[in-house]
C-alpha positions in Angstrom: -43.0 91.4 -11.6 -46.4 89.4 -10.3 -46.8 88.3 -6.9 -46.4 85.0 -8.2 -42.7 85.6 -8.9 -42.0 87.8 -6.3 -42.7 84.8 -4.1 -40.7 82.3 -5.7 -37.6 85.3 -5.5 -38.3 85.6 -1.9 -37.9 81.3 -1.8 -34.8 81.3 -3.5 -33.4 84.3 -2.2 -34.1 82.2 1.4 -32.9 79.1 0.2 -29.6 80.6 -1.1 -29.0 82.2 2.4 -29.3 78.6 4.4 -27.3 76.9 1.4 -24.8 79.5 1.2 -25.5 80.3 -2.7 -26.0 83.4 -3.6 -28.8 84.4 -5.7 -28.6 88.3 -6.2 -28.5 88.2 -9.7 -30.8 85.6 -10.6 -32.3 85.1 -13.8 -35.4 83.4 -14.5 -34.6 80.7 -17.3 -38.2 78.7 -17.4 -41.6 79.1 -15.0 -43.9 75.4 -15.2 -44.1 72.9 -12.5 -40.5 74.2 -11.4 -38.8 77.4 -11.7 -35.6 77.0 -13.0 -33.1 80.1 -12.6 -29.6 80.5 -14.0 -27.1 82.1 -11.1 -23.7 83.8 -10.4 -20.9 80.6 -10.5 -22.4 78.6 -13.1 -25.3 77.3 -11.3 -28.7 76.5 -12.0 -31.7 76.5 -9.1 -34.6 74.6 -9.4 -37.0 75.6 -7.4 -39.8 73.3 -7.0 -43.7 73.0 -6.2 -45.0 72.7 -2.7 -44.8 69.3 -1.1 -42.5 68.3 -4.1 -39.8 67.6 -1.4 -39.8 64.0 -2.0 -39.6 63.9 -5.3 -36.7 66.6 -5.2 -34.6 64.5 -3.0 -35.4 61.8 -5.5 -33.9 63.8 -8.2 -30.6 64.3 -6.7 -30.3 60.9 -5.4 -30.9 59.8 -9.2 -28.5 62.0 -10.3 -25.5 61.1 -8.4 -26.6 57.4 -8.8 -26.5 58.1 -12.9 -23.7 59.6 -12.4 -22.0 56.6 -10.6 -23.1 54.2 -13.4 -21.4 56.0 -16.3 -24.5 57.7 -17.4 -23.9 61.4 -18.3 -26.1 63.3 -16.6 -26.7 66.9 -15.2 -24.9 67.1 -12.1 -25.7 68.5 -8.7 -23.1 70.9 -6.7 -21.5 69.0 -4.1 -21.1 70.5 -0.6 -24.6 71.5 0.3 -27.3 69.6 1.7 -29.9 69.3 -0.8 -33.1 70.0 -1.4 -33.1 73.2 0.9 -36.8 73.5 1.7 -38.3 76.3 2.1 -42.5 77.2 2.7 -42.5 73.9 1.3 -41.3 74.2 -1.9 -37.6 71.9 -2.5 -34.9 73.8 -3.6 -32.1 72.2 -5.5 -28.9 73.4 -7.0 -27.4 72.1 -10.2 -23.9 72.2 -12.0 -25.0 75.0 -15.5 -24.6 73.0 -18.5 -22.1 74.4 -21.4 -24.1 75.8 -25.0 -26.1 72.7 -26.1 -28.3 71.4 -28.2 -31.2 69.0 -28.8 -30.1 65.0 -29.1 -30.9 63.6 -32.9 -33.3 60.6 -32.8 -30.5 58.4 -32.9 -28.5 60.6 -30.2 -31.7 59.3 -27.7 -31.8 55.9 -29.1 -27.9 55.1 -27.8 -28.4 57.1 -24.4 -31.5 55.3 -23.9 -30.2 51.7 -24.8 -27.2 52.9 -21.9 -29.9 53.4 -19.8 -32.0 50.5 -19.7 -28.7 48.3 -19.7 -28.2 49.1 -15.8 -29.0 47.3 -13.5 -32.0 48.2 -11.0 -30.2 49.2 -8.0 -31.3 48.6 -4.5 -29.8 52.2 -3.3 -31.6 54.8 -4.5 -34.8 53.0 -4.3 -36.1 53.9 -7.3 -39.9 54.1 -7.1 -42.5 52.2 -10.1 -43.2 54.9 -13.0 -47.4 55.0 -13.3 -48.2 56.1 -16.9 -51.0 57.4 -15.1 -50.1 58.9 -12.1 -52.3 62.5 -11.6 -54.0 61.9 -15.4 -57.6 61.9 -13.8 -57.4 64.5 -11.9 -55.5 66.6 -14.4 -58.5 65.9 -16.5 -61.0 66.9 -14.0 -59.2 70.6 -14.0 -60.6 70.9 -17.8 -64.3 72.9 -16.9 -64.5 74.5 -20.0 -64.8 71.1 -21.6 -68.0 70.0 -22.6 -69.2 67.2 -20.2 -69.8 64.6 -22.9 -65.8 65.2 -23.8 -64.7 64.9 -19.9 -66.9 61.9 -19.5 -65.5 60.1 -22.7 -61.9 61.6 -21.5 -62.4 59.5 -17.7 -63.8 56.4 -19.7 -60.8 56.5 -22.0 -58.8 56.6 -18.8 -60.1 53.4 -17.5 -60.1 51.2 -20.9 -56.5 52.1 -21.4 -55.9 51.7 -17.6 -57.3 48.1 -18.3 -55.5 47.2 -21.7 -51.8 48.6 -19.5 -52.6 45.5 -16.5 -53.1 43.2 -19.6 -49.7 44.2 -21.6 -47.7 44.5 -18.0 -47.0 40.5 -17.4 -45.3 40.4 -20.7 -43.1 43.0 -20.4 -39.4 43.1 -18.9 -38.8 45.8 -16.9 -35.8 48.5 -16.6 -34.7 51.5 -15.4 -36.3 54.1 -17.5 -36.1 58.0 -17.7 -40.1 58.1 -17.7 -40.1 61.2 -20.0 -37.7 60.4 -22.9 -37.4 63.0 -25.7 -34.9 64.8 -27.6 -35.6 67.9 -25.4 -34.4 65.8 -22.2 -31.0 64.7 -24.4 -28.9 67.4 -24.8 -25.2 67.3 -26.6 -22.7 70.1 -25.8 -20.8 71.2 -28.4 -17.8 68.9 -26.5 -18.9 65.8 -25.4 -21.0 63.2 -25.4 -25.4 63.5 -24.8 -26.9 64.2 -21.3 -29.6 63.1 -19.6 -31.8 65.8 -18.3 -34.7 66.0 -16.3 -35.0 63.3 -13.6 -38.4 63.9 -12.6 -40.0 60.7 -13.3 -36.5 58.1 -12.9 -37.8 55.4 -11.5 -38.5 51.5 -13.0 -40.9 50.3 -15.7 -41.3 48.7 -18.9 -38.8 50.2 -21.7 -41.6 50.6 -24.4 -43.3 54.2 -21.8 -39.3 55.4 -22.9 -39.5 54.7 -26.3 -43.7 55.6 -27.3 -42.9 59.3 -27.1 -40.8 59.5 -30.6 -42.5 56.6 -32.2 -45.8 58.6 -32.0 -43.8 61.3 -32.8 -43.4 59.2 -36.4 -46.3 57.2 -36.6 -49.2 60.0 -35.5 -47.5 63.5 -36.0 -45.3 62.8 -38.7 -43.2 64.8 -37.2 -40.2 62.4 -37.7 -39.2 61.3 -41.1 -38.9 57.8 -41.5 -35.2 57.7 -42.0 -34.7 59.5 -38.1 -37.4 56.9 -36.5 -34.9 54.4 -38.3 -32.3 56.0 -37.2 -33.3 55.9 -33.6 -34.5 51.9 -33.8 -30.9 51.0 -35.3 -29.2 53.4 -32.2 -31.3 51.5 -29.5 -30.4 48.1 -31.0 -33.5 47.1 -33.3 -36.2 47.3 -31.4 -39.1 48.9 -33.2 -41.7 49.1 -31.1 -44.9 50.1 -33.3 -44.4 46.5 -34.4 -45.7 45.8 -31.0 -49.1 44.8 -30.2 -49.8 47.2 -27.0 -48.2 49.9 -29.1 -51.3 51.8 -29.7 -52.6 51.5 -25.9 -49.1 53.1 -24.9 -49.6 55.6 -27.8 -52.2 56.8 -26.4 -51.8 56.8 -23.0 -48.7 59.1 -23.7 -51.1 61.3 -26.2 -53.4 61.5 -23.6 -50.8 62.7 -21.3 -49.7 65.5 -23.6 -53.5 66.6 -24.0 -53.9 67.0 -20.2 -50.8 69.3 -20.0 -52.5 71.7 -22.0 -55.4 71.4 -20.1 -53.3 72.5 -16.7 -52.6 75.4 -18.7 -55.9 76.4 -19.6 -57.4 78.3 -17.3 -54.8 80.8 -17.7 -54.4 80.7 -21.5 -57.1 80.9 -24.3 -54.5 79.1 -26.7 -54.5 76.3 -24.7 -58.2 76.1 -24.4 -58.2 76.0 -28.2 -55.4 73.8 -28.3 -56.7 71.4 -25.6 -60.2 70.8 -27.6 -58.1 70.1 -31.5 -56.2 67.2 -28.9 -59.7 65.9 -27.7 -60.8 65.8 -30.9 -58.1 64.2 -32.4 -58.2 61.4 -29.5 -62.0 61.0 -30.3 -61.2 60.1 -34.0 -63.1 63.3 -35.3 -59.2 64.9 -37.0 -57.3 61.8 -39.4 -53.6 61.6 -38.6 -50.8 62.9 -38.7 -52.0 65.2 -36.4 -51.0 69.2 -35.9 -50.4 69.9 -32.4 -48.9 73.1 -31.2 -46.3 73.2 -28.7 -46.4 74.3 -25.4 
């Protein structure tokens, strides 16, 4: 075990003592921004980063709110007071979800249509989603980029910061998940999809929900034309790489993707390799569909 996860043991181990959960047995499920263990009882803790407080508290607020509104959605225990901070880092205790699996395309599409039906509620407060919240300085973590490729990056960053002011008086504006893919859908094997991942709830345009799986079609061809249709029929009809500002979102969200890897490479050689095939595909040097690997 590294120091690193010793540390986050000795958190939740802590965490579970003031919250009265126990945490003897727990098993470490998935290590990125948050650590996410499975526990004794059916329960899931998600430990997260330093300062992350706010945004934890956010989570479960969103959650129950979801909840309220007839929107199925992983479900915090009841009974504790939540996050349970400690050194910093939130911790927050979720309901385990049964044996699950991936939503189809148009499994997202009708969960996502729910969704942006709601109303915009004036408790929780749900805060503005920023496309490009933390993209510049995610960039500037990329050293072993070239410096003509960082430059280009930061200018990208600014044009498509520009052409997102111009598209924003035209749009209507929802409550939207902020990270909508079939990986944050899942469908037990009894009952009906559920929402996961409430990091980035908050309000925005519905087009930054619905970008993810049309460039998933239109740049990766990694969704057969009959699924994309699929997903436009379950949202209601809406096809949105019909739309003029589709390509500036397209990116924006591609661009998004590319500076994940680069969080990850410093650690990681793959990712180095993998980050410079994504610039180069952004700087028009690779034709689409694009090959991205996974991480």
């Amino acid at each position: 075990m590294s120091d690193a996860d010793a540390h986050l043991r000795g958190v939740l181990h802590q965490a579970g003592v003031r919250a009265g959960v126990l945490t003897a047995d727990a098993r470490l499920i998935r290590h990125g921004t948050n650590a996410l263990y499975q526990l004794p009882g059916g329960v899931i803790a998600r430990v997260g980063p330093p300062g992350s407080s706010v945004v934890a508290g956010r989570q479960v607020e969103a959650s129950r709110w979801l909840a309220g509104a007839g929107i199925p959605v992983v479900r915090v225990i009841d009974g504790i007071e939540q996050p349970t901070v400690v050194e910093g880092r939130p911790v927050t205790w979720w309901v385990q979800l049964p044996e699950h699996r991936p939503a189809t395309p148009a499994e997202l599409g009708a969960v996502l249509k729910r969704l942006h039906a709601l109303a915009v509620p004036k408790c929780p407060v749900l805060s503005t989603v920023d496309p490009f919240e933390g993209l510049t300085e995610s960039l500037d973590t990329g050293a072993f980029l070239a410096e003509g490729d960082r430059a280009w990056l930061q200018c990208l960053v600014e044009r498509l910061r520009g052409e997102y002011r111009a598209l924003l008086p035209g749009l209507s504006w929802c409550v939207i998940h902020g990270d909508a893919w079939q990986g944050n859908v899942v469908v037990p094997q009894c009952g009906e999809p559920v929402l996961l991942d409430l990091d980035h709830l908050g309000v925005g345009p519905r087009e930054w929900d619905l970008v993810s799986l049309a460039a998933d079609y239109t740049d990766f061809a990694r969704l057969a034309r009959a699924d994309y249709e699929a997903f436009v029929a379950a949202y209601g009809g809406y096809d949105m790489t019909t739309w003029s500002g589709y390509r500036t979102l397209a990116t924006i969200r591609e661009l998004r993707w590319t500076a994940f890897v680069l969080g990850k490479a410093n650690v990681n050689q793959k990712a180095v390799d993998e980050a410079r095939h994504r610039v180069a595909c952004l700087r028009g040097e690779i034709d689409r569909p694009w090959s991205w690997l996974a991480f």
